[in-house]
N, C-alpha and C positions, 0 to 999 in steps of 0.2 A: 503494500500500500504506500508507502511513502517514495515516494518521486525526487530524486535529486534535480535541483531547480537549478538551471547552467547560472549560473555566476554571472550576476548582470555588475559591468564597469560603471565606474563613473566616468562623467562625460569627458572629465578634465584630463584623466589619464589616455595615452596611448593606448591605442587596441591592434594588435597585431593584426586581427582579422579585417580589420578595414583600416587601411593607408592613407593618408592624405593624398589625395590627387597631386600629381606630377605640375610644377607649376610652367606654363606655357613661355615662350618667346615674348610676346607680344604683349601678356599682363608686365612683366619685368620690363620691356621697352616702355611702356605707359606707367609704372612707376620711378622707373627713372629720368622720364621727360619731367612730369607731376615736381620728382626731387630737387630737380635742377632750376624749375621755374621758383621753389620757394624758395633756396637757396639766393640764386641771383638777387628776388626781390629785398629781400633779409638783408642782403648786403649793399644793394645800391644804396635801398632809404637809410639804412645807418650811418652810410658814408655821409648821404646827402646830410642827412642832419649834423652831422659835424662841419659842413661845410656852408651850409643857413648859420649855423652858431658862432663863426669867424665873422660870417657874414656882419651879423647883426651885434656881434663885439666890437666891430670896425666903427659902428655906428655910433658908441658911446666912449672912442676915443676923444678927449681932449684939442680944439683948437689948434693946440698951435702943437700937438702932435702928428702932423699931417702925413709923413712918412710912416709913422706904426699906422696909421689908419688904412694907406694904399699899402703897405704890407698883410694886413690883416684879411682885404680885401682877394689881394692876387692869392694867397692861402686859401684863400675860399673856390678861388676860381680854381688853382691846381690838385684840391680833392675834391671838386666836382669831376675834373676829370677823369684823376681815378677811379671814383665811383660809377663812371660808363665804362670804363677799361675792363673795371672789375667783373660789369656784368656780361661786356662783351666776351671778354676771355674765360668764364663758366662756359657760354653756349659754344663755347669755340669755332666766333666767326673773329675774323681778321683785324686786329685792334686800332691798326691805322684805318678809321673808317669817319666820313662826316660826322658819325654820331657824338665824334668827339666832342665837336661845336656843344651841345649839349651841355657838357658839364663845365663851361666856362661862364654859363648866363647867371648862376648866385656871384661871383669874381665882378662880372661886368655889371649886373645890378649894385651890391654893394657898389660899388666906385662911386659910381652914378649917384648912388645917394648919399654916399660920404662927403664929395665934392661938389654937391648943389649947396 
């Protein structure tokens, strides 16, 4: 009369008798585009924000400190750069590219607003 009842797993454990399916090409190409995209972003706007924060430190430079101001400024402007460099060369396209221009516009706004 008494029946031995097969041994039910918990879900959490591995079961030998069923495997995890084989993971494809094509899911691993789609999470590694997916990784790359938050990667890049993660890192341009962190650059960027460090380079708005020169930015707008240039701004409350001192009068007659007019050289730290357009110091402060072009700072702004040459990690704007890098921060398109940065994201250019994650996707691995060509880093001498117009996108450059890009990270020079916080460099050339500060100026602009330091020197009006």
């Amino acid at each position: 009369m008494t029946q031995d009842q097969p041994v039910r797993r918990q879900r959490h454990l591995m079961d030998p008798d069923n495997p995890r399916p084989a993971t494809r090409r094509e899911d691993v190409e789609r999470l590694e585009r997916v990784q790359k995209w938050v990667l890049s972003v993660l890192i341009v706007t962190t650059i960027l924000h460090l380079s708005a924060g020169l930015g707008i430190a240039a701004q409350y430079v001192d009068d007659d400190a007019v050289t730290a101001g357009v110091g402060l400024s072009v700072l702004a402007g040459a990690f704007g750069v890098i921060a398109v460099a940065s994201g250019l060369a994650i996707h691995r396209k060509p880093i001498a590219s117009p996108w450059l221009l890009l990270g020079v516009i916080p460099g050339v706004v500060s100026v602009l607003l330091f020197l009006r």
